[in-house]
N, C-alpha and C positions, 0 to 999 in steps of 0.2 A: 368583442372579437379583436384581434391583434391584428393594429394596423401596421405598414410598410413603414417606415421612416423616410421622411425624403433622404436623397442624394449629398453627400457633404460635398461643402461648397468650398474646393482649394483654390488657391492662388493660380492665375492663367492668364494667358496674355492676351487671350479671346475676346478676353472683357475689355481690350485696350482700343484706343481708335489713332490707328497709325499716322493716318494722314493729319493729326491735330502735331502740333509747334508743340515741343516739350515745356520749353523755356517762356509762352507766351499765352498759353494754353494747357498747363501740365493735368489740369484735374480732367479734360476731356482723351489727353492723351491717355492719363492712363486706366479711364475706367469710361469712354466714349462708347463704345458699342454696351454694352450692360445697363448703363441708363439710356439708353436707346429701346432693346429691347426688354423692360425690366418696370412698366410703369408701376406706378401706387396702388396694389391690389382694393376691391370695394371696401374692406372690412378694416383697411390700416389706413390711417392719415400720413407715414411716412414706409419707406421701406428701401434698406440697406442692408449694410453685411450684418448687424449686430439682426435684425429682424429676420435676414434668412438663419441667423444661428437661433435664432429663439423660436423658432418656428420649428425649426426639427428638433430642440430640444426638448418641445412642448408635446410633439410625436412617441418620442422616449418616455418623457411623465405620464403622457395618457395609459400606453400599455402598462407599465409601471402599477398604475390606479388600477387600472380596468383586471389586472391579474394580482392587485392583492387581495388576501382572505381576509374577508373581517372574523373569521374562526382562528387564526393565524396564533400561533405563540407568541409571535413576536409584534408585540405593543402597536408598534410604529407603523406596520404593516396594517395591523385592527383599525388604527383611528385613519390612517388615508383612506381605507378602502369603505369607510361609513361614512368621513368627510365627501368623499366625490361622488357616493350613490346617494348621500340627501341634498345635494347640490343638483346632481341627474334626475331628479324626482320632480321632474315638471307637472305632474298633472296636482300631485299636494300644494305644491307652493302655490300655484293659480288658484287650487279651491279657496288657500288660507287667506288669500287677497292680503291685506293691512293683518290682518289680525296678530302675526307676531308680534305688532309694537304695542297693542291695547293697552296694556298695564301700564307702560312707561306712558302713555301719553295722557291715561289717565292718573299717574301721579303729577305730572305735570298741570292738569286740568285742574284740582283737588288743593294746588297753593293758594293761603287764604290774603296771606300779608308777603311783603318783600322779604321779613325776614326770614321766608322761609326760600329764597333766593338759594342763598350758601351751601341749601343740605340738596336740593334737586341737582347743582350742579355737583356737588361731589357724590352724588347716585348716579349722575351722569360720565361723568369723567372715570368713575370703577369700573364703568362696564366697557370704554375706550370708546365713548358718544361724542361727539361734539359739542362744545357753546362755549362763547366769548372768548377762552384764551385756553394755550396748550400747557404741556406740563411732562414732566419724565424725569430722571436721572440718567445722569450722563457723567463719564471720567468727569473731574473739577479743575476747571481750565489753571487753578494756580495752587491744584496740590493733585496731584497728577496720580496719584498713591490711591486716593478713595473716591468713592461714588459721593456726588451730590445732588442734593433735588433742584429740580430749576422749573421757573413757571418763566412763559414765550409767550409773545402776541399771537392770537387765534381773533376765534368767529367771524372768517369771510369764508364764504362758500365759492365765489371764483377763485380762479389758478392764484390772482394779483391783487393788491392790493389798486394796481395801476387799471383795471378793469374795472373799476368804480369811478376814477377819478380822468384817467386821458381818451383826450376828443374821439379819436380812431376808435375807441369801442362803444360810443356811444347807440350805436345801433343795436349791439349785440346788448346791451342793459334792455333796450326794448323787448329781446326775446326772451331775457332773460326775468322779466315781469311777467311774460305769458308763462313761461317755465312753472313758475311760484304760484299762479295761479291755476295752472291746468293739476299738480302734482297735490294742494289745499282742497280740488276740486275731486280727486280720485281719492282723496283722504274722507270723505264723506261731509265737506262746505258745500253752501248751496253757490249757485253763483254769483250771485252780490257781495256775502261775505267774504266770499275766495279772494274776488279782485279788488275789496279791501284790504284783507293783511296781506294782498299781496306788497300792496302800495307800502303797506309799516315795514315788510321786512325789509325789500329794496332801497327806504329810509334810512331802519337803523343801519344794516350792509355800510351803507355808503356813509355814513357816519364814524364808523368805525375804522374804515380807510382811512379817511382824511386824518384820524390821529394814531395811525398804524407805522409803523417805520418802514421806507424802501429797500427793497433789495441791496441796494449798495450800501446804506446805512449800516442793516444785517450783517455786511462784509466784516466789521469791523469787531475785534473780535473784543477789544479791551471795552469798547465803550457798552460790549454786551454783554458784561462778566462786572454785576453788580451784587456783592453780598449783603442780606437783609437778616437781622436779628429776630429768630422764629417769635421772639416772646414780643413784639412792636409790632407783629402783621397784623393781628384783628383789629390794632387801634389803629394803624394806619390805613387797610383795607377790610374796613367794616360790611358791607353788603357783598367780600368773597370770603372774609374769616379764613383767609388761608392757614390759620393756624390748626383750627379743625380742619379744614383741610386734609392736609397730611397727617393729621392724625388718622382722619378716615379711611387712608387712602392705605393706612397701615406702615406709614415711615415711622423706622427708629427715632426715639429722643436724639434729636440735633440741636445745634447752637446756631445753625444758621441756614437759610435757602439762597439761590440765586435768581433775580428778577435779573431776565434777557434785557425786557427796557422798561425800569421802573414808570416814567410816564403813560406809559402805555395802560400802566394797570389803576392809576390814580384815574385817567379817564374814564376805563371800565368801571368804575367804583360811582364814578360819577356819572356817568349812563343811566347804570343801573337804577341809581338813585332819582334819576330823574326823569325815568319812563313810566307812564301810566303800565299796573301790572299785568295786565291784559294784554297788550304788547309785547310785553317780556315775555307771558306763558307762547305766545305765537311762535314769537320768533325761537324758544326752545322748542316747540313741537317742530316743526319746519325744520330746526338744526337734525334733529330725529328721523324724518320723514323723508328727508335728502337721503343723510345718510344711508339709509335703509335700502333709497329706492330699487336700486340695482339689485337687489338679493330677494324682490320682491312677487308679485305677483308679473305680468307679461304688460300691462298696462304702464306700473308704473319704471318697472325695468325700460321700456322703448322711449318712455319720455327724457328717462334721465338720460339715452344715449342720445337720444334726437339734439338734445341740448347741447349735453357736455362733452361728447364727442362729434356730433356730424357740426355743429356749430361752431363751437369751440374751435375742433380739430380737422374737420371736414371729413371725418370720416363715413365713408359713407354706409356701409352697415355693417351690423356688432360681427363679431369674430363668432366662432360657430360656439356651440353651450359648453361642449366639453374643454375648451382653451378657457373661456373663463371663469370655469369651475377651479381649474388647476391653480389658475393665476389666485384665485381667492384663496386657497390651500398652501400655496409659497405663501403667501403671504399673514395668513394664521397659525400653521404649525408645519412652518417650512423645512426644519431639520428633520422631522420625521421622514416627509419626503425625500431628503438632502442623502439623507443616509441608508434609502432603498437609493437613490440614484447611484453614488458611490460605489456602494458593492460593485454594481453590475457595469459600469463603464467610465472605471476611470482607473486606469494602471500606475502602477511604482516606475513604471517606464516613464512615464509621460513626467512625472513629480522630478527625477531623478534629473531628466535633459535640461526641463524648469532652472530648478539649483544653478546646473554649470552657467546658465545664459544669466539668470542673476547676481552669479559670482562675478561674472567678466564684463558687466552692468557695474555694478559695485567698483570693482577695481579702476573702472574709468573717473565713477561719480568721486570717486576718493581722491584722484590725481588733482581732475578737476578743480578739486575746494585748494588742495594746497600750491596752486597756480593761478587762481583771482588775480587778476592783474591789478582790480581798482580796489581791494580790499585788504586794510594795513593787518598787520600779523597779530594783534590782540584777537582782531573780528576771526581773522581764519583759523586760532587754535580754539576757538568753542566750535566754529563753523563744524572742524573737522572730529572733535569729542563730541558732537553731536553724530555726526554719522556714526562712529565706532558704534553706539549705544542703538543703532537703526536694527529689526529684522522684517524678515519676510517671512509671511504665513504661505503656504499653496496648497492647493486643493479640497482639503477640508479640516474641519475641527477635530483635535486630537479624541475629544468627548461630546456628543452630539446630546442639546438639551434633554431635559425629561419631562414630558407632558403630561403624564400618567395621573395628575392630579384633574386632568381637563375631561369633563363627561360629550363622548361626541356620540350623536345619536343619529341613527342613519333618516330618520322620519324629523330633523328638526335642524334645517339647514340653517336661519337666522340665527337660530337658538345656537349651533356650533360656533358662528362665529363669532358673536358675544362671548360665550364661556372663554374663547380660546383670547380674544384681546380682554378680557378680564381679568384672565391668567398672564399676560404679559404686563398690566398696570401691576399687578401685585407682585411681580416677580420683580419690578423695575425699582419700585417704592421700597421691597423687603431690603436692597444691597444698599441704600442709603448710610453714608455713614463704614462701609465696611472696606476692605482691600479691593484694588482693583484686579478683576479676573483675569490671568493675562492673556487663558487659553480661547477665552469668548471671542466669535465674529460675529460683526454685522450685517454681512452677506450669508444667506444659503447656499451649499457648495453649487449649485444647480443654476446660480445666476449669472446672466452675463453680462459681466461688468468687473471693474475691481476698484480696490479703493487705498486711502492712503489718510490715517488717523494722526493727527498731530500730536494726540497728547499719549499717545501708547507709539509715537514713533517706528510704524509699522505699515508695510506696504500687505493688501490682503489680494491674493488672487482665487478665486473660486474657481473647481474644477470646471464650472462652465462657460466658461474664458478659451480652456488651455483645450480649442479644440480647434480645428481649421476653418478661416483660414488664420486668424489669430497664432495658433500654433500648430504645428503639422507637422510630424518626426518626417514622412516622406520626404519632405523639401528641402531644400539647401537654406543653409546658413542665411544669407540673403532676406530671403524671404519671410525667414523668423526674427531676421533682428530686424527687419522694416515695419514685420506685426505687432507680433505679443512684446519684442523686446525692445519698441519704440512705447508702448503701452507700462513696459514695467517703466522703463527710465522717467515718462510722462509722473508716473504714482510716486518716483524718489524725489524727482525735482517739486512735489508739493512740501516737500520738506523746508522747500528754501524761496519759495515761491511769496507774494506779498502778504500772506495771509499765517504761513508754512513758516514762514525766516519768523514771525511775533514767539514763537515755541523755542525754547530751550531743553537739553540732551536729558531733564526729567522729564519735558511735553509738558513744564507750567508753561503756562503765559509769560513771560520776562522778557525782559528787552537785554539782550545778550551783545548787542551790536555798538559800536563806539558811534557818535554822532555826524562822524562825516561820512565813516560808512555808511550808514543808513540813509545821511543824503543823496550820497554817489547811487544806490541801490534803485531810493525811490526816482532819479532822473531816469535810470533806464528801464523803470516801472512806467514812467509818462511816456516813455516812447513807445511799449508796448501798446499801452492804452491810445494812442492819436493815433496809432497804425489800423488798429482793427476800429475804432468811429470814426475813422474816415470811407468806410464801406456798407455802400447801400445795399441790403440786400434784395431791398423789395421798394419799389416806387414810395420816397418819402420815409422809410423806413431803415434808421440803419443799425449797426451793432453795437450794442453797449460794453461798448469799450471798457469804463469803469465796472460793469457789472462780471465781466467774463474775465478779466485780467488775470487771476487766479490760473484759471486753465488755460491759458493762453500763453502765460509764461512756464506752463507745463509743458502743453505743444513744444513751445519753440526748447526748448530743454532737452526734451524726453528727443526727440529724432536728433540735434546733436549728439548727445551722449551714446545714445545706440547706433549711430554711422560712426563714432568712435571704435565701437565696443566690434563693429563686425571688423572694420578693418586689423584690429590684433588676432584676433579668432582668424581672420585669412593669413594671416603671417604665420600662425601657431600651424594650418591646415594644408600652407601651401597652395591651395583651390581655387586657383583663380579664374577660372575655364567661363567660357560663357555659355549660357543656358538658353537657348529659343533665341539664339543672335543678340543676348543684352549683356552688360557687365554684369558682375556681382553688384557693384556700385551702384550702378540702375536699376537693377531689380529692387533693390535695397528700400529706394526711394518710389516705386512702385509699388513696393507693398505697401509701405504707411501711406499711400493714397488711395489703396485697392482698400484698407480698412473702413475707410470714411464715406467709400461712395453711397450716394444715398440718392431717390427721388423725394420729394417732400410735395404736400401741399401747401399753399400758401394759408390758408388758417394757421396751421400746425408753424408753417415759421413764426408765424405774427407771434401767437404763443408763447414758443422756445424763444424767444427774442427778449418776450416781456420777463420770462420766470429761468431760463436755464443758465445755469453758469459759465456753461460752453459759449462757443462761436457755432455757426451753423456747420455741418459737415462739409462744405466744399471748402469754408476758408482752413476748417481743421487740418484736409487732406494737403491745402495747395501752399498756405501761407510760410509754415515751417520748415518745407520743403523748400523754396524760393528764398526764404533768408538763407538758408544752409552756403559757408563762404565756399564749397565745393560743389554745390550742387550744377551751375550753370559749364562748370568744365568737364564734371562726368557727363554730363550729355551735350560735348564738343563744341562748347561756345566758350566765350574767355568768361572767368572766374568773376563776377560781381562782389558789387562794393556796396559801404554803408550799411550791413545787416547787423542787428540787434544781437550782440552776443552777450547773457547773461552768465550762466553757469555752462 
């Protein structure tokens, strides 16, 4: 039956708490009554603007599901509407307890020697399973033209690698042993043997950490863009034969792969080598049996929340069946759904306002480059043939994937979502070696979020962004370039940003940059960085500066360049009237703080702290805002000094 959609959530000053100090207080001023009345619903560990957008976007997807025909002509319609009725088919999946994984964990059971090691995992890895390390194709960070295969550190089952290894979670490792034991135990171990391999995986886990690279290590993009000669990988990683490998996996004859962090994979090699194989089979079943949990029977679905979310995240319980049915369905054959969303709610109106507000985004980011102050004129003419070469995508793909090859069966909800990440390994392996696509995204039109790819030079905004209060034709100018249009400037400024500036106007990796500019850069990259770790968010806990820099010097970017971009649009419009007693100016900077408000629990920060590239949402909303050199005189105090002005 067709539910109500909640209420769209616009921009309003109701949310504001007047009596807070703009200037001293700005994130209570302008979102104080809303986190007031507006706590952490049971079922979320955090909840903000982007979660009430997703929330009623989830409202849309379900009617969506729940009224298409799986008799339907049209394909896309067939496979959501059997995807979410074998997903809603609670009383099958409870009978079938464990039994979708039988086969797989009895091929697993069934290896005699090590060297049958290499072919489980590449049985493992086609059907998009977990163990030991990751693997995909992706643009090639230094020919920017074709797909290349790359293999990436893997096999930890926490968010972090830092979850095995620092003090503060040493408590959560404790329940994360009952975790391994209670999940071995609903696998059909008795209980002696459960809280043995509990103990080996929690072993290897934390082994594997310790020679795992950190996040900020990750950051780096050059020292993660290592090329490996296909015909030298089984001699040099004999017990993963990455050569069979990809051949398995269905990659075209190539000359070469990419290892994210080659040490990383000599250890694996020597892991493997050196684990009794009983151990290994465990800890592959268990890599299976996690995985699984949640799409399981009722048992072992609550365990894996009790863990990984109410622990982890603090959430306190699961979101209702039909939201994470969906969420599983974006996530396996999301453009199916993408492209019943589109039709029905997303307008050439909405695409067309888009354009103008990234044109006049554009025109600033453009000025910008050719006005660097600290950057000599060699730097600023790629700076600025880099942009020329920049586009934006919005709303959705000219061409929406074809699935048609994926068998989804309304009685075989496990069973759909292996076929469907089965069907994305082989899709991903078959482009190896070929032109890059240029119409492909990475986003579902249906997501809320956007993004900005370095080596396709390309800002992606999905129609489920470009909705209120993010974007909102009702509202003035103000209010959109504080939102969506501090948001697009955030996605141009990764262009140029510490990670974003390594990319050149193809989106290889090059260093484009003369050496004192790069000095000059990285000095106001350190300032960046000692601004945000110098802030505790949480007793003893503060923000990794090094880790979030990236979007941080997006932040501080993206709100300059769009309090740019409104004030010429107010020149163009004449409009200077004030709304609900605020400037345009003010409102300006209220909205890009009305984006970020959020309540949080503190698990969920501890979390976002260790693994998210971000800052938390209140330094999001407050800190860019507070640099900004006008910000302290549109809200009638003298003009502040010292702020970080990069682009």
């Amino acid at each position: 039956m067709e539910e109500d959609v909640p209420e769209i959530k616009r921009f309003s000053i109701e949310n504001m708490d007047l009596s807070a100090d703009p200037v001293r207080n700005f994130y209570e001023y302008a979102n104080g009554t809303w986190l007031k009345n507006n706590p952490v619903p049971p079922d979320k560990s955090s909840w903000g603007t982007f979660y009430e957008l997703r929330d009623r976007n989830l409202y849309i997807l379900k009617n969506i599901c729940e009224n298409a025909d799986e008799e339907s002509g049209n394909l896309n319609e067939k496979m959501v509407s059997k995807f979410y009725s074998s997903g809603m088919n609670i009383d099958l999946i409870e009978k079938l307890g464990i039994n979708p994984l039988e086969n797989i964990l009895k091929s697993i059971d069934a290896l005699k020697t090590k060297d049958e090691i290499p072919d489980i995992i590449m049985k493992l890895h086609s059907m998009g399973l977990p163990s030991f390390f990751d693997s995909g194709s992706y643009n090639d960070e230094k020919n920017s033209s074709i797909y290349s295969f790359y293999f990436v550190q893997g096999g930890l089952s926490l968010p972090d690698r830092d979850y095995y290894i620092e003090k503060h979670f040493s408590d959560l490792l404790k329940d994360y042993l009952l975790y391994i034991k209670n999940i071995l135990a609903f696998s059909g171990y008795n209980n002696d043997d459960a809280g043995k391999y509990a103990d080996t995986i929690l072993e290897m886990e934390k082994e594997i950490a310790n020679f795992s690279r950190s996040r900020e290590a990750l950051r780096d993009s050059e020292k993660n863009y290592n090329r490996f000669d296909v015909n030298k990988l089984n001699e040099k990683f004999h017990l993963i034969k990455m050569e069979d490998y990809i051949k398995y996996l269905g990659v075209p004859n190539v000359n070469y792969v990419i290892l994210g962090q080659p040490e990383f994979f000599e250890k694996i090699n020597d892991f493997i080598n050196n684990k009794p194989l009983n151990d290994l089979k465990i800890y592959l079943k268990y890599n299976v049996i996690n995985f699984a949990a949640p799409f399981l029977s009722k048992n072992f679905a609550d365990e894996h929340f009790n863990f990984f979310n109410k622990k982890i995240m603090g959430q306190e319980k699961p979101e209702k069946r039909w939201k994470t049915i969906i969420s599983v369905i974006n996530m396996c054959i999301g453009e199916a759904l993408g492209e019943l969303y589109v039709k029905q709610y997303f307008t050439d109106d909405a695409k067309k306002r888009m354009e103008i507000l990234v044109n006049d985004l554009r025109s600033v980011f453009n000025e910008r480059l050719k006005n660097v102050k600290w950057m000599s004129e060699q730097t600023k003419e790629r700076a600025i043939k880099k942009f020329e070469r920049f586009r934006a995508k919005i709303g959705y793909p000219e061409k929406f994937r074809d699935y048609s090859s994926i068998l989804i069966d309304k009685n075989d909800y496990f069973g759909n979502i292996i076929r469907s990440l089965s069907f994305e390994v082989k899709r991903q392996a078959n482009r190896v070696g070929k032109p890059i696509d240029k119409k492909e995204w990475l986003m579902d039109p249906q997501t809320i979020n956007a993004y900005f790819s370095p080596t396709d030079n390309e800002i992606v905004f999905p129609a489920g962004i470009l909705q209120p209060p993010f974007f909102d034709v009702t509202m003035d100018d103000a209010v959109n370039y504080g939102a969506i249009g501090g948001v697009i400037a955030h996605e141009m400024t990764h262009g140029y940003d510490d990670q974003g500036s390594m990319y050149d106007e193809e989106g290889n990796l090059n260093n484009w940059w003369t050496k004192e500019d790069k000095d000059a850069f990285d000095k106001l990259t350190k300032k960046v960085i000692d601004l945000y770790s110098s802030i505790e968010i949480l007793p003893g806990i503060k923000v990794r500066g090094d880790r979030t820099v990236g979007e941080n010097i997006a932040d501080l970017g993206g709100v300059s360049i769009a309090y740019e971009a409104l004030k010429r649009r107010l020149k163009i419009t004449n409009n200077y009237k004030k709304i609900d007693n605020f400037t345009q100016e003010q409102r300006f900077f209220i909205s890009w703080a009305n984006v970020w408000k959020e309540n949080i629990r503190d698990e969920e920060i501890k979390r976002r702290v260790t693994i998210d590239p971000h800052a938390p949402n209140k330094l999001r909303a407050t800190l860019p805002v507070l640099n900004h050199p006008e910000f302290e005189k549109v809200f009638n105090n003298e003009s502040g000094k010292n702020k970080i002005i990069i682009w």
